[in-house]
N, C-alpha and C positions, 0 to 999 in steps of 0.2 A: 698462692694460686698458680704463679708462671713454678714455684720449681715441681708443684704438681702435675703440671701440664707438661712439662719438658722429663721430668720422670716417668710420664705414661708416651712420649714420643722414644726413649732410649729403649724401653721394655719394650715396645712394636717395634723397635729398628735390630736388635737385640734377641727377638724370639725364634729361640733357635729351628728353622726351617732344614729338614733334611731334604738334602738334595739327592733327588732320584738319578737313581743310573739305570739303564736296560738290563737288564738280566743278559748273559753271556748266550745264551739259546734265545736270542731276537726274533731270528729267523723261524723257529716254531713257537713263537708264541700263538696262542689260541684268539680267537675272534675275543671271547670275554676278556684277557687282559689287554687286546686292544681299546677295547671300549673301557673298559678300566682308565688305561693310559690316557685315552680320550679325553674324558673327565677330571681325569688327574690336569694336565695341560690346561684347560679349562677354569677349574678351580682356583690354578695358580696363577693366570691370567689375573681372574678377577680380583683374588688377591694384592697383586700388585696395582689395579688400577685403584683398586679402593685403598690401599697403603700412599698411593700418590696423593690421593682428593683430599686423605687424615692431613697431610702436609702442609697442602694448600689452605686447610681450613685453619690448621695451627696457624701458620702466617698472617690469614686473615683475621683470625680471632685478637692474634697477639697485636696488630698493628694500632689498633682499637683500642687495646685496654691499653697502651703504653701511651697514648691519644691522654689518655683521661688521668694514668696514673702513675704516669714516668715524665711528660711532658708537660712544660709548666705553659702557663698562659699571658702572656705580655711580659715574660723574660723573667719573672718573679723567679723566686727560689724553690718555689711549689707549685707543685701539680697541680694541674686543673681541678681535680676531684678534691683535693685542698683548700682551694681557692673557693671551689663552689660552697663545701662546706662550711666555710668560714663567712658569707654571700647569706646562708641559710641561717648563720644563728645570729647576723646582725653585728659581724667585728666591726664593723667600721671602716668595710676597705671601700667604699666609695661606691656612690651611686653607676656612675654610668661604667665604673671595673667588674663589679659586678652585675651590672646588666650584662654586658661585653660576653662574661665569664657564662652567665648561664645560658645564652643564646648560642655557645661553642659548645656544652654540655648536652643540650638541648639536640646540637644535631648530632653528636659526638654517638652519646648513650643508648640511642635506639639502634645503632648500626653494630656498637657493641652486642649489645642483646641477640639480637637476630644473630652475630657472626658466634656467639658462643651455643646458642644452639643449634646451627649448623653442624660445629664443631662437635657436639655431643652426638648428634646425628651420625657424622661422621664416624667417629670411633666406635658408636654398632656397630657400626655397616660393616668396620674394616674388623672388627672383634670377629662379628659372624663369620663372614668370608675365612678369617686364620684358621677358623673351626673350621667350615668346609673343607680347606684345604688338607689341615692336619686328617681330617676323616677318610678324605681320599686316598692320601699316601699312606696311612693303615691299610686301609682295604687293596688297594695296591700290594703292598707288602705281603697281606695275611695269604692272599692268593699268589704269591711267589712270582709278580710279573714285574718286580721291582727287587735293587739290593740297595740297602742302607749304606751312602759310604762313610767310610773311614775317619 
């Protein structure tokens, strides 16, 4: 699941974004590729904020699920989500370690939940926005008030 999620963070960090340059006739450009450019500006705006928020939610998400299933609980050699399940099917680890355990689960698990659908939330958001952007810098381009560089 983490190299899923750190695999879909390098393809967003990775996707290759052309960078607009002005056309060498700036100075006549037309009201329409200004407001083109407008919106281009815009787009990519939005794009980066909603590339910042994917970030933030990846950290939040990850901080949670390393909570439950990277970090162990009262120094054991196992993860909490270990622990719990082991709690569940009656190992024998002791009444009050397992209480202990599922009451750190218990707040742990919902904050996971919530922060991975954020996260999902997120990566629309930031998915949609690349498209707008990618659409702008087309339309940009197709109208010649933009050059692709190098």
């Amino acid at each position: 699941m983490t190299k899923l999620l750190y695999g879909t963070l390098i393809v967003l960090l990775f996707t290759p974004l052309v960078i607009a340059e002005s056309s060498k006739d700036a100075d006549k450009q037309s009201e329409e590729c200004q407001q083109v450019l407008t919106e281009l500006k815009q787009a990519q705006d939005q794009h980066n904020a909603d590339y910042k928020k994917l970030g933030k939610a990846i950290m939040n998400w990850k901080n949670y699920y390393d909570q439950l299933h990277a970090q162990s609980y009262l120094n054991t050699d196992q993860p909490l989500m270990d622990s719990v399940e082991k709690c569940q099917s009656g190992d024998g680890l002791g009444e009050d370690f397992c209480k202990g355990a599922m009451k750190q689960y218990n707040e742990i698990s919902p904050k996971e939940e919530t922060a991975k659908a954020e996260l999902e939330s997120a990566k629309e958001i930031s998915r949609e926005s690349n498209k707008k952007y990618n659409t702008k810098l087309r339309e940009a381009a197709d109208k010649n008030c933009i050059m692709k560089s190098r």
